[in-house]
C-alpha positions as CSV (number, residue, x, y, z in Angstrom):
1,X,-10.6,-1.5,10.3
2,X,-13.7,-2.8,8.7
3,X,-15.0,-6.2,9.3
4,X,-14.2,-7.3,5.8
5,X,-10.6,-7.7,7.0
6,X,-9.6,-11.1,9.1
7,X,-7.4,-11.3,12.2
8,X,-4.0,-11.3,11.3
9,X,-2.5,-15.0,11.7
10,X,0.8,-15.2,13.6
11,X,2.0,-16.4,10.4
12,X,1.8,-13.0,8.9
13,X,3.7,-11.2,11.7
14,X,6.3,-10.4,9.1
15,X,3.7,-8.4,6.9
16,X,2.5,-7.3,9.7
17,X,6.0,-5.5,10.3
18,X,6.6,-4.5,7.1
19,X,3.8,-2.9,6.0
20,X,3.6,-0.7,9.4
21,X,6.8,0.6,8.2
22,X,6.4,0.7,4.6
23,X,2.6,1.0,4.0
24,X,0.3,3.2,6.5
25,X,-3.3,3.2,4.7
26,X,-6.4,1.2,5.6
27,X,-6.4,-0.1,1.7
28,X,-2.1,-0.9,2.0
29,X,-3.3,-3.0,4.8
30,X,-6.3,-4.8,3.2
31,X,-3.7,-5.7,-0.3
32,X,-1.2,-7.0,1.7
33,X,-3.9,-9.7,3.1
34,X,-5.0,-10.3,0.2
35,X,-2.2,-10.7,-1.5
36,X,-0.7,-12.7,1.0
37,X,-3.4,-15.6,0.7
38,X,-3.4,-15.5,-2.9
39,X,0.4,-16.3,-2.7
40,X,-0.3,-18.4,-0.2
41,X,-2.5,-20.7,-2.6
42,X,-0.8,-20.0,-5.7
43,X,2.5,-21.8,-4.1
44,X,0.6,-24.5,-2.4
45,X,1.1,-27.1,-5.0
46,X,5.1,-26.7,-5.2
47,X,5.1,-27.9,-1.7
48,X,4.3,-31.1,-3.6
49,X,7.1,-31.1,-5.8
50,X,9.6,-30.5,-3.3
51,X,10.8,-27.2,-5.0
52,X,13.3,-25.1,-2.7
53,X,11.8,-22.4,-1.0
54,X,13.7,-19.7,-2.8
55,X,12.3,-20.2,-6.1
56,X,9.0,-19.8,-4.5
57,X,6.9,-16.8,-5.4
58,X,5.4,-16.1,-2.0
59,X,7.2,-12.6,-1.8
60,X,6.2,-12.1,1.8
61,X,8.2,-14.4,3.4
62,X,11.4,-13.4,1.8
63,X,13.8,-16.4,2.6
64,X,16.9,-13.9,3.7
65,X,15.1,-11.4,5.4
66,X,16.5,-11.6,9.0
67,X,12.5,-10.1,10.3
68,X,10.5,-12.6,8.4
69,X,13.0,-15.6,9.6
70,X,12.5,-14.6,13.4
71,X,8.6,-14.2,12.7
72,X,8.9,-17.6,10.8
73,X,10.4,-19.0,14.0
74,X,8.6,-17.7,16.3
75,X,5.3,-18.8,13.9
76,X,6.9,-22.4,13.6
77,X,7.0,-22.9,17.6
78,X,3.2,-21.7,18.3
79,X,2.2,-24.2,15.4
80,X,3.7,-26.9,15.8
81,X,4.7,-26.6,19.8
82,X,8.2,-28.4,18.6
83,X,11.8,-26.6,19.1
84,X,12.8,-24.9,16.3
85,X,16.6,-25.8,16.6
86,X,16.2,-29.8,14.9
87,X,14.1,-27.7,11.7
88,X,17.0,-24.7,11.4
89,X,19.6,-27.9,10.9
90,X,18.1,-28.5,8.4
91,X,17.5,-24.5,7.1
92,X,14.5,-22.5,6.5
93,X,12.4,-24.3,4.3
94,X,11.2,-27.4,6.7
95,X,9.4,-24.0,8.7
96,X,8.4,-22.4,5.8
97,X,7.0,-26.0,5.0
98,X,5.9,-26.1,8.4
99,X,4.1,-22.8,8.4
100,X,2.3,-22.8,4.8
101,X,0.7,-26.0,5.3
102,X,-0.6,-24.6,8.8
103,X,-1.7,-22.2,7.0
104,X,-3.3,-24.0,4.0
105,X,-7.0,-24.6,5.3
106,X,-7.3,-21.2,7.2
107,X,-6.3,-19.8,3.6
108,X,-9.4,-22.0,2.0
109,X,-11.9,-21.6,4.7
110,X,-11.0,-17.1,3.9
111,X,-11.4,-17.5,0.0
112,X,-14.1,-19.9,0.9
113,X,-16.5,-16.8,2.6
114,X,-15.6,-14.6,0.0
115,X,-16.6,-16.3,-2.6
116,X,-19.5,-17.2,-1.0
117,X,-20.2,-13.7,0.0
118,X,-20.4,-12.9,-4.0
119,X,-22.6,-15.7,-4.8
120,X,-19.9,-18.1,-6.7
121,X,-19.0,-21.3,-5.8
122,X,-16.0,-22.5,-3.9
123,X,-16.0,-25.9,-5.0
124,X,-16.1,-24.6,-8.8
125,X,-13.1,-22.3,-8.2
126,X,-10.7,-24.3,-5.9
127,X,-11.4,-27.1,-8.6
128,X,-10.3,-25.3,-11.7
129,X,-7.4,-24.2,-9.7
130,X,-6.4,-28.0,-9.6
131,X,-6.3,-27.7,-13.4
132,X,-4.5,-25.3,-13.8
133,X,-1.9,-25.7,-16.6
134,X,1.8,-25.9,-15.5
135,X,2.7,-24.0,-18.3
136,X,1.0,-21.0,-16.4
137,X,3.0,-18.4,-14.5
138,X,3.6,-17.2,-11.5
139,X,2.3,-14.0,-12.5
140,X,-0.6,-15.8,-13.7
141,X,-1.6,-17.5,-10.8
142,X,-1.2,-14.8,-8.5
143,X,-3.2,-12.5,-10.7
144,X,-6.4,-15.1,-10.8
145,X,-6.5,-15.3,-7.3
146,X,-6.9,-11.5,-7.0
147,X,-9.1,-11.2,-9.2
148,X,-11.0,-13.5,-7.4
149,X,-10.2,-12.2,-4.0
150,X,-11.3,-8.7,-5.1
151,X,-8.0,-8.0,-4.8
152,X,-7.6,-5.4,-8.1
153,X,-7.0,-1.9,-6.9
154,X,-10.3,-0.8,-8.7
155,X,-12.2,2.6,-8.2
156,X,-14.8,1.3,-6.7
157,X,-12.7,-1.0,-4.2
158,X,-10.8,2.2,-2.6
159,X,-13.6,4.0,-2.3
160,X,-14.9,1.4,-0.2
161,X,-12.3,2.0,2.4
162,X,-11.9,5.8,1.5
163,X,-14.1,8.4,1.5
164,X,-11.7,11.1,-0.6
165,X,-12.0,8.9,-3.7
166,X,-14.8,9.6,-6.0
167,X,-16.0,6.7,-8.2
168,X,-14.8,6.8,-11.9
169,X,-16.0,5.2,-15.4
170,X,-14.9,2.4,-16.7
171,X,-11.4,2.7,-18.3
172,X,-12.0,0.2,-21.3
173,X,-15.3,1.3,-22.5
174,X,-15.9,4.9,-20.4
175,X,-19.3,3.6,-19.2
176,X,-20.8,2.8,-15.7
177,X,-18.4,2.0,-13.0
178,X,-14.6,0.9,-13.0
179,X,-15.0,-2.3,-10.8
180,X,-14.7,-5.9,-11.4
181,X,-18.2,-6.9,-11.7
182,X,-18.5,-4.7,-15.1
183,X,-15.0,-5.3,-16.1
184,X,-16.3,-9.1,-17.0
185,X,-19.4,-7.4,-18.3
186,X,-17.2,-4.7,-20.6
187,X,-17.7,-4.1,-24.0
188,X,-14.3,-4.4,-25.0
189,X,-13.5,-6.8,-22.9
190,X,-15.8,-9.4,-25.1
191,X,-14.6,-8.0,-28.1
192,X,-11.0,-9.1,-26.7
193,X,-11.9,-12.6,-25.5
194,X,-13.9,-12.9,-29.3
195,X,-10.5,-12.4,-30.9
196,X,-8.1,-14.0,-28.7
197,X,-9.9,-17.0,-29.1
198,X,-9.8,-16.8,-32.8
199,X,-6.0,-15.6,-33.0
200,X,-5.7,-18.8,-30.9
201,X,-7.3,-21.4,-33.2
202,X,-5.8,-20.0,-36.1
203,X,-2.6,-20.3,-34.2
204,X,-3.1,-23.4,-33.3
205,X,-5.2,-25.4,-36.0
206,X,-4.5,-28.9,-34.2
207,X,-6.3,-27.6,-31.2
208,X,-9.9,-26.2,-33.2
209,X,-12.5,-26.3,-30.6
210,X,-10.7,-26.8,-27.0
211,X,-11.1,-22.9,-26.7
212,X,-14.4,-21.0,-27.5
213,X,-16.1,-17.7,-25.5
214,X,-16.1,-18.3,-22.5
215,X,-19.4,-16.4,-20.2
216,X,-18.4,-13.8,-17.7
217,X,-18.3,-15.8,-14.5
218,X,-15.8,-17.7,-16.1
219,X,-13.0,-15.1,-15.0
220,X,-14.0,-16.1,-11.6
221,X,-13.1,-19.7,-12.5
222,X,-17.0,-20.6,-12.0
223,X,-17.9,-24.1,-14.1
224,X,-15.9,-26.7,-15.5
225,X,-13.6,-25.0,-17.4
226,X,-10.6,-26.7,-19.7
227,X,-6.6,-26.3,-19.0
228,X,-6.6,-24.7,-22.4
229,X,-9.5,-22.5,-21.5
230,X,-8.1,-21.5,-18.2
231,X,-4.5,-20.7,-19.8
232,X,-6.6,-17.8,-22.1
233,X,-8.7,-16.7,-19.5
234,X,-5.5,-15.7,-16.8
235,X,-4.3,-14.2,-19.9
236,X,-6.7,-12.0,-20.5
237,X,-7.3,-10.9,-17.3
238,X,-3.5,-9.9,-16.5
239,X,-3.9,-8.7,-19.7
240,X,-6.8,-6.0,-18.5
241,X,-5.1,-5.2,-15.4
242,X,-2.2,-3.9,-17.6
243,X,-4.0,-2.2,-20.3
244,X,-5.8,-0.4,-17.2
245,X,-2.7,0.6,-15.9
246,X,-1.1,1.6,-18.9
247,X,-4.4,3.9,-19.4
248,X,-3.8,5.5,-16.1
249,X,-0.5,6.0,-16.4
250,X,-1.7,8.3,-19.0
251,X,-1.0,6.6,-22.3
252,X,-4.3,6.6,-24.8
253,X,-5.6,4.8,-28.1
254,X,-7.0,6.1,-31.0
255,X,-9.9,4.1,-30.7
256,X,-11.7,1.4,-29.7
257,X,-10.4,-1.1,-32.3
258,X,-6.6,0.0,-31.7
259,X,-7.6,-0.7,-27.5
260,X,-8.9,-4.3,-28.7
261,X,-5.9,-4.7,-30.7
262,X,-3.3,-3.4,-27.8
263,X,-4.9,-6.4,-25.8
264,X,-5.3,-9.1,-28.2
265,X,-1.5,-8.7,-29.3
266,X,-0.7,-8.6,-25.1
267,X,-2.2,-11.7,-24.8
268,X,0.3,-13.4,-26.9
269,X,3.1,-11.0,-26.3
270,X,5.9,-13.5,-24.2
271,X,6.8,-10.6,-22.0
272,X,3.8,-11.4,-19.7
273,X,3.2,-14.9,-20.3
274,X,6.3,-17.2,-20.8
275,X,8.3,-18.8,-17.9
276,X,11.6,-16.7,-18.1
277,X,14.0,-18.9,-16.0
278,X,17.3,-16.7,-15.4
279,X,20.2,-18.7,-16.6
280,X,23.1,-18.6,-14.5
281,X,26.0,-17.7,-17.2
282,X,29.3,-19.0,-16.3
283,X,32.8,-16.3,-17.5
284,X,35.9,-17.9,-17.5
285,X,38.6,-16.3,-15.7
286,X,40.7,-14.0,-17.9
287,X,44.2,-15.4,-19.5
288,X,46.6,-14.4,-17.3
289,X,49.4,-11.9,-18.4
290,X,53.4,-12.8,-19.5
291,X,55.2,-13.1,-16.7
292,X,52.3,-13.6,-14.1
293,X,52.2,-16.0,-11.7
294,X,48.4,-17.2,-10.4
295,X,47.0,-17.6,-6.5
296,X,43.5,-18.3,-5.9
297,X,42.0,-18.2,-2.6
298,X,38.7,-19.1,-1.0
299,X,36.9,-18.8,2.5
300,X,34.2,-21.3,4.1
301,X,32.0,-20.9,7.2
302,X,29.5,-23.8,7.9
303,X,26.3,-23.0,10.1
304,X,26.1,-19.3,9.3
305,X,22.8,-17.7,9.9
306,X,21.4,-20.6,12.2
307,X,21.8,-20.9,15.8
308,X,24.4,-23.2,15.9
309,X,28.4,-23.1,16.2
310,X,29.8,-21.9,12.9
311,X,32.9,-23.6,11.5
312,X,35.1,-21.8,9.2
313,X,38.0,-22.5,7.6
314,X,40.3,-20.2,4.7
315,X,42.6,-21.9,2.1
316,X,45.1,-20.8,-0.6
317,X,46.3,-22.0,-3.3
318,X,49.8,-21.4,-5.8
319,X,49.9,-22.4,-9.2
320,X,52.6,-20.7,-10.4
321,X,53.0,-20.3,-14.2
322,X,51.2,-23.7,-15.1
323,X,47.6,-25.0,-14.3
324,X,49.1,-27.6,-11.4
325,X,48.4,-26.7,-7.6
326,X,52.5,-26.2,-6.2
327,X,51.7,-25.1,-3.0
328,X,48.7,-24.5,-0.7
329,X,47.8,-24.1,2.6
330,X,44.8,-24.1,5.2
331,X,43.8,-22.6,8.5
332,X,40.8,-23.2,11.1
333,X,39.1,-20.3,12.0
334,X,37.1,-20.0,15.1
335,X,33.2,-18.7,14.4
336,X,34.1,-16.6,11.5
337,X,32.0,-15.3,9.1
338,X,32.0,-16.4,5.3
339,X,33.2,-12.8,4.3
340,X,36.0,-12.7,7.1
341,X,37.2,-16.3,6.1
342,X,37.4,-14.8,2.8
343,X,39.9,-12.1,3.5
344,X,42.4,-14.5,6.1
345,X,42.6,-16.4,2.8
346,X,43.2,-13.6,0.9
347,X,45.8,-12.4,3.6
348,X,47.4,-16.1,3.1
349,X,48.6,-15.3,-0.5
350,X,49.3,-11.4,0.1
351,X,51.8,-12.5,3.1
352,X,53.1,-15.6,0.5
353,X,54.1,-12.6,-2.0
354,X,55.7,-10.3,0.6
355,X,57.9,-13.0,1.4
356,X,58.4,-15.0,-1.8
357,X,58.7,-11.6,-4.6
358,X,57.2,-12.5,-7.8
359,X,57.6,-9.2,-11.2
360,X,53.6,-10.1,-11.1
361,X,50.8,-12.0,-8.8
362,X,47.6,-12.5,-9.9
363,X,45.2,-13.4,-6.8
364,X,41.7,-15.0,-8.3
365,X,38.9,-15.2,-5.4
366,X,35.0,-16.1,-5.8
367,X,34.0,-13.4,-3.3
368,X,33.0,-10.4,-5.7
369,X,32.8,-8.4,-1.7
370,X,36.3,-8.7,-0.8
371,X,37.5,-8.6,-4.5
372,X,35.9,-4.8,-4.8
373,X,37.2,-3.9,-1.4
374,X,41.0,-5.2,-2.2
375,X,40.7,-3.2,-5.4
376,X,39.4,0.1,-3.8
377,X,35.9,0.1,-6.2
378,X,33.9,-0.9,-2.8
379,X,33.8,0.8,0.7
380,X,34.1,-1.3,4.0
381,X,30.8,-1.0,5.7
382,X,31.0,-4.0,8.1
383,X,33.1,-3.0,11.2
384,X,34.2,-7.0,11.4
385,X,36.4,-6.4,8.1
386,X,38.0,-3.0,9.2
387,X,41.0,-5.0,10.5
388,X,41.7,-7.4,7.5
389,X,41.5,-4.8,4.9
390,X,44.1,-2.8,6.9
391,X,46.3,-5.4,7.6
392,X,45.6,-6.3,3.2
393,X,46.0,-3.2,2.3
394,X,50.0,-3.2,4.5
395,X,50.7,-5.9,2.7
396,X,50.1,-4.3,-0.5
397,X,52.0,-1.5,-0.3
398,X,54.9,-3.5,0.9
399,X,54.7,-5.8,-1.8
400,X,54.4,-2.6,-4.5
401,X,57.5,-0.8,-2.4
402,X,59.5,-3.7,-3.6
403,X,58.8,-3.3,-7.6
404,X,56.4,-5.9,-7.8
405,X,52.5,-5.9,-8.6
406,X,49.7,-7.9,-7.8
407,X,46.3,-7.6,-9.1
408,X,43.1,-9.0,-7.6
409,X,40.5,-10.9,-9.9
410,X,36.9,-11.7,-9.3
411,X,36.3,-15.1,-10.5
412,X,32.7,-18.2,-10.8
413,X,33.4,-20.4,-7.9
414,X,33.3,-23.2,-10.4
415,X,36.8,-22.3,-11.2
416,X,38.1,-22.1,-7.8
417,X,37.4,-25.8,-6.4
418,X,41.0,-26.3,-5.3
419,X,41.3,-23.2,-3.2
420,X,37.6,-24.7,-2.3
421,X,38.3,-28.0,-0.9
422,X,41.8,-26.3,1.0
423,X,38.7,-23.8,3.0
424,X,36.5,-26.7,3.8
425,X,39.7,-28.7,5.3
426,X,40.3,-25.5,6.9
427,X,36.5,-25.8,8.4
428,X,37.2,-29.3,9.7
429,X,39.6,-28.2,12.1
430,X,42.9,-28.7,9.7
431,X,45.9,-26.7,9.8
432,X,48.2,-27.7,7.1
433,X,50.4,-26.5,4.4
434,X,52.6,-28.0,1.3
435,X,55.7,-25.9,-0.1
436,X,53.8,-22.8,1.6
């Protein structure tokens, strides 16, 4: 490995692993670093705002990935030289805390001697970064700080690390070389930032003269440069790195002023530069049918997934033909899992209808798993669930041998808080029933 590349903190143990399965390649090796600091930084101000560490967009410390949690806890003891049982109480993201801000300055001092290794000026960059606009992306963000770190897959960077790979032209302009040093330099590239910046004052009268041209090593973030300024500069330059892609992937222009317009309408396309936040869409359950009665059921297992005893707990609930609970029921389970809580309260209701015979049941659960399996759309995998479905699927064939029919539903957990609060009962030690 060349010297360019730095030791490999324990922090990163999890890239470490999954690159040597996924990614073999000296250059595979150099991106992941690279893009692992620029994630690193890009995140770094969340911290602040006490956002949860799923919504983060440091990708390489995936929150449910069972290797990067052991690496995080094995990271979060080294570090810190505390036990890592008082943070898991309290979930993963006190170590990821833990971890990133350990991380923080060897992260600045890294960008710090590359920058410095270019000629441009650390203080300028980690500055601007500061004013970055919050109405910048993710994608944004993270882009910059490539660019910065050298971390576009040019030509010229591969080669670097590859002898195979010949060096190519520029895939803007078709002149000198394809690397980052003429991309800021590239004919089109200035024809680009010339009319973005006048789409965006005629777009935006109000704000006449908070953007203008900005010089090359502005794409570096070098100078003082405005929050307005800065928004148009990411966008161009995630705006290049996609117009080059789009050129390798073999798709052409008819000239030059069609290339300049392809860019200036991506930099205001919202596809790459708007904040899409994924609404979660709540569906109400479906009106049940004539003659139906209605059972909802619901599982609960507290301390999965940490080292710690789990307490679970499954609940039922009967509501007959009207919208009032009639019966219900709970049970404690001892260290089950969420998904096996969910099927005992499954097998709650089915054993309810065997005994009690209604012309139709409808069972209504928030697990979509067990919902699939009862309804034969999704194979059992786990070897933990083998039993329950066998014993479920006894049940239902009794209950069909004596003329009656039950169907399973798959329903928001927002409409299954009584079958809810009968699990969590359940997970506090409570057996109990009512009219059961």
């Amino acid at each position: 490995m060349r010297q360019f590349v730095t030791r490999m903190s324990i922090g990163h143990v999890s890239v470490w692993t999954h690159c040597t399965h996924v990614m073999k390649s000296k250059v595979a090796l150099v991106d992941i670093r690279l893009q692992n600091i620029a994630m690193l930084l890009c995140t770094a101000h969340r911290f602040a705002r006490d956002v949860e560490v799923r919504s983060f967009s440091h990708s390489r410390w995936m929150q449910r990935c069972s290797c990067c949690m052991g690496a995080a806890r094995e990271a979060f003891v080294q570090k810190t030289g505390r036990p890592v049982q008082a943070e898991m109480a309290k979930g993963m993201r006190g170590i990821y805390r833990a971890l990133l801000e350990s991380e923080m300055e060897d992260a600045r001092d890294y960008v710090t001697q590359r920058l410095n290794a270019r000629s441009l000026s650390a203080s300028d960059f980690f500055e601007n970064v500061a004013r970055i606009p919050v109405a910048a992306t993710a994608h944004h963000r993270s882009n910059t700080l490539l660019w910065v770190l050298n971390g576009l897959a040019t030509t010229h960077r591969v080669a670097t690390f590859r002898g195979d790979v010949a060096e190519t032209a520029c895939m803007l302009c078709g002149s000198v070389s394809d690397s980052l040093m003429h991309l800021v330099n590239c004919d089109v590239v200035r024809e680009c930032i010339v009319a973005v910046v006048g789409e965006y004052a005629s777009r935006n009268p109000d704000e006449i003269g908070t953007a203008h041209v900005w010089p090359p090593c502005a794409h570096f973030f070098q100078g003082r440069i405005s929050p307005v300024q800065l928004l148009l500069i990411m966008r161009v330059n995630v705006v290049i790195w996609h117009t080059r892609c789009t050129i390798a992937n073999g798709h052409g222009f008819a000239d030059r002023q069609d290339l300049v317009r392809h860019m200036v309408h991506a930099c205001f396309d919202p596809i790459f530069h708007v904040r899409h936040c994924k609404q979660r869409r709540v569906v109400e359950p479906a009106a049940l049918p004539d003659n139906a009665v209605l059972y909802r059921s619901d599982g609960a297992a507290r301390g999965q997934g940490h080292n710690g005893e789990i307490r679970s707990g499954a609940g039922a609930v009967f509501y007959g033909t009207g919208s009032d609970v009639e019966a219900w029921k709970c049970v404690h389970l001892d260290g089950a899992s969420n998904n096996v809580a969910e099927y005992v309260g499954a097998l709650l209701v089915l054993h309810r209808i065997a005994r009690v015979v209604h012309e139709h049941s409808v069972l209504q659960m928030d697990s979509m798993l067990v919902t699939n399996q009862l309804c034969g759309r999704w194979r059992i995998v786990a070897p933990d669930l083998v039993p329950y479905f066998r014993e479920a699927s006894t049940l239902i064939n009794r209950i069909r041998a004596q003329g009656a029919r039950v169907d399973f539903e798959h329903i928001y957990r927002e409409f299954n808080k009584d079958a809810d609060s009968k699990a969590n009962f359940g997970a506090d030690g409570t057996h109990a029933q009512h009219m059961w």
